[in-house]
N, C-alpha and C positions, 0 to 999 in steps of 0.2 A: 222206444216203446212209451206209448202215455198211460197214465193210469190206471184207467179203462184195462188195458192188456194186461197191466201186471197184477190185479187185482185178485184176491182169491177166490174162487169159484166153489163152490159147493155143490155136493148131489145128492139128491132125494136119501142116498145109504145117510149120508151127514144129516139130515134133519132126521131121521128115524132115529139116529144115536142119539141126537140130542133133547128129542122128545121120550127116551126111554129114561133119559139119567133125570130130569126134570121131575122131583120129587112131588109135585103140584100134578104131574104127571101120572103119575104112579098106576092107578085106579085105569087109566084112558089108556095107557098106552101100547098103540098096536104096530105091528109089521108088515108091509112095508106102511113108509110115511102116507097117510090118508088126511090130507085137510079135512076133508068135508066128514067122514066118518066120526073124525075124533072132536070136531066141534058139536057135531050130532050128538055124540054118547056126553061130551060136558055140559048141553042144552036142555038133553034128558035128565041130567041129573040135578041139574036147576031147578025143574020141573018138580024133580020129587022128594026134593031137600024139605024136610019138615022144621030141623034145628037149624038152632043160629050155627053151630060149627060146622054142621053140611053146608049152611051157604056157605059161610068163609072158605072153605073148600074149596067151592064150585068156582068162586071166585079168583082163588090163587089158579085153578087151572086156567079158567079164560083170560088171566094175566100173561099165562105160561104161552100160551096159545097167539095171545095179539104179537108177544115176541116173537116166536116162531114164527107165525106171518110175515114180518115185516124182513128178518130175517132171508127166507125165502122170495119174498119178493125183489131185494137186494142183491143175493149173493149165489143163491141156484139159479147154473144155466139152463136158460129154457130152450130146448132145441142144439142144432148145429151154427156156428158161428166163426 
């Protein structure tokens, strides 16, 4: 086996958990995992951040968020393989 095979794989159940426990998270976080949803509702909230601590917020989410991505892009299998 090379790498590749023995690598741990993830599922969509895995980023929902970890997007729930993601305290930056809190506010956003929905069931099942939704990229596009929960970027939307962090994008929204960009938008309507008046104070400096709503942005900082807004901010630790879309930090929380590019992790996830990248995340998912690595380690969720996509399809049958």
């Amino acid at each position: 086996m090379n790498d590749r095979e023995t690598r741990r794989v993830l599922t969509l159940e895995d980023l929902t958990y970890l997007a729930e426990r993601a305290r930056a998270l809190e506010t956003y976080a929905l069931r099942p995992w939704d990229r596009d949803r929960l970027w939307a509702a962090v994008l929204a909230a960009q938008m309507e951040a008046k104070t400096r601590a709503e942005r900082e917020a807004v901010a630790e989410a879309r930090g929380a968020l590019q992790i996830l991505n990248a995340i998912e892009r690595h380690f969720v299998r996509k399809g049958a393989r």
